[in-house]
C-alpha positions in Angstrom: -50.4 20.2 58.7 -48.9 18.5 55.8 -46.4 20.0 53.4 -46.7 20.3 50.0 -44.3 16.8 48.9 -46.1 15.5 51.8 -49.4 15.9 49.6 -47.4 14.9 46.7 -46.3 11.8 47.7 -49.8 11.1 48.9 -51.4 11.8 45.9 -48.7 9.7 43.9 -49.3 6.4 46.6 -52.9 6.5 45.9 -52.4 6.3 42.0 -50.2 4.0 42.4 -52.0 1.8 44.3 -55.2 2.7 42.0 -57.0 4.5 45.3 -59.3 7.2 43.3 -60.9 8.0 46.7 -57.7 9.1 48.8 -56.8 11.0 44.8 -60.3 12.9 45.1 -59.3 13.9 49.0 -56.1 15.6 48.0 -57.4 17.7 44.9 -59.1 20.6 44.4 -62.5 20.8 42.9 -61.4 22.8 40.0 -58.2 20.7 39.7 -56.2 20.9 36.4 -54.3 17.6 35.4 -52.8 17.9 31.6 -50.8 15.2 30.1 -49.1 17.3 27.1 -49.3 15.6 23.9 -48.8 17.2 20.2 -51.4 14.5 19.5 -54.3 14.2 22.4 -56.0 11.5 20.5 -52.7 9.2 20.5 -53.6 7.4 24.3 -56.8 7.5 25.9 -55.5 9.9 28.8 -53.4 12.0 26.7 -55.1 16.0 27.1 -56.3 18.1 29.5 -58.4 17.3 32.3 -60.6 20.0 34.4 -62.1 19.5 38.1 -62.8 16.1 39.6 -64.9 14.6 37.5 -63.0 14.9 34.7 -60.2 13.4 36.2 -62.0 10.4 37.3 -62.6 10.3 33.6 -59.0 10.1 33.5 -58.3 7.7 36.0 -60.6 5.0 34.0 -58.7 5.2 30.6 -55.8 4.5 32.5 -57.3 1.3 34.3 -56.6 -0.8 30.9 -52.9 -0.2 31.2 -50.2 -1.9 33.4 -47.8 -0.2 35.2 -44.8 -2.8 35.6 -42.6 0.2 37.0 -42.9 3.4 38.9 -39.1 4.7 40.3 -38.5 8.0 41.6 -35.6 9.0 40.5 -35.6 12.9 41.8 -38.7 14.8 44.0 -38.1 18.7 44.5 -40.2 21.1 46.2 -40.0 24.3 46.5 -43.0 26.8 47.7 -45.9 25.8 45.9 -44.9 23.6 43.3 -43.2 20.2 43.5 -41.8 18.0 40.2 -41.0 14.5 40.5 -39.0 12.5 38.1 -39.9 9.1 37.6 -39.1 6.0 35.0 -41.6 4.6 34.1 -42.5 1.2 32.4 -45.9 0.0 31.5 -48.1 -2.5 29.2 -50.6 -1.0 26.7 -53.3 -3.1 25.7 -52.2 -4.2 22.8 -49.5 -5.8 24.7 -46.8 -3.8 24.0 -44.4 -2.3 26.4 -43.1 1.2 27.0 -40.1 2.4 28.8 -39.6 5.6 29.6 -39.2 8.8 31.7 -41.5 11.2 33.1 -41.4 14.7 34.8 -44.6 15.6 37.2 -45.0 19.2 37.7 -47.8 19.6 40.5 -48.9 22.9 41.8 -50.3 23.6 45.3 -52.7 25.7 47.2 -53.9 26.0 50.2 -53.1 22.2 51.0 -54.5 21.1 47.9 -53.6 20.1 44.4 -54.6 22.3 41.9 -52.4 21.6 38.8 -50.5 18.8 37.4 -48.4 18.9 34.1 -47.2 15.6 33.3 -44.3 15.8 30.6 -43.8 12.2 29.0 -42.3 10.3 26.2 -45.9 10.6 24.2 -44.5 9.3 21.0 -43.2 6.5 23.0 -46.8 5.8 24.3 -48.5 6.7 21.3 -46.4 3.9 19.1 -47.6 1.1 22.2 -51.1 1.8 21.3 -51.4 2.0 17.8 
C-alpha cells in the first residue's frame, strides 16, 4: 500500500510529465482541485474544479503554458493531508514569463486524492496573460 506523499508525489510526476491517465488513476471521482484566485477569469485554470471531468477540463487550459521550472522546495505530510512547496517558473502564451512560488495543499482518503488547494502568486499569473 502506498502512503499518502507516496500518492502525492505520484500525482505531481504525472502532471509534470503531462500524463492525464496516471492523474485520473490517483483521484477520486468526486475530486476537488481549486486554484484560489480573487479573479477566476484572470488565467484559463484559475477556479474551482469538481470530479474528473472537470479536471481534465483543467488539464487542457493548462496545455498552452510552459512550465520552464518545477522545484520542490518543502513536502510535509501528515495524516491525510500533504502540502508541497514549490517555485515555479513558466511561459504564458503571450510569451511572457512568471516566477514564482506555490503551496499545494492535497487532501487524502482512502488512497485517493480528493482535494487540492493550490495557493499561487495569481496576480503574478494574471499580469503574464493579459
Amino acid at each position: 500500500m502506498s502512503s499518502n506523499a507516496d500518492i502525492v508525489r505520484a500525482a505531481t510526476e504525472a502532471l509534470e510529465r503531462g500524463d492525464s491517465l496516471a492523474l485520473m488513476g490517483l483521484v477520486s471521482r468526486d475530486v476537488r482541485w481549486t486554484v484560489a484566485a480573487a479573479d477566476e477569469t484572470a488565467a484559463p485554470w484559475f477556479g474551482t474544479y469538481r470530479g474528473k471531468r472537470a479536471l481534465v477540463d483543467m488539464l487542457a487550459a493548462l496545455a498552452d503554458v510552459e512550465f520552464t521550472e518545477i522545484t520542490e522546495r518543502a513536502f510535509v505530510a501528515q495524516g491525510d493531508v500533504v502540502m508541497v512547496w514549490l517555485r515555479i517558473g513558466l511561459d504564458a502564451p503571450t510569451g511572457r514569463h512568471v516566477d514564482m512560488q506555490e503551496v499545494q495543499v492535497w487532501q487524502l482518503s482512502d488512497g485517493k486524492i480528493v482535494a487540492v488547494e493550490v495557493l499561487t502568486d495569481t496576480a503574478a499569473v494574471a499580469a503574464a496573460f493579459a
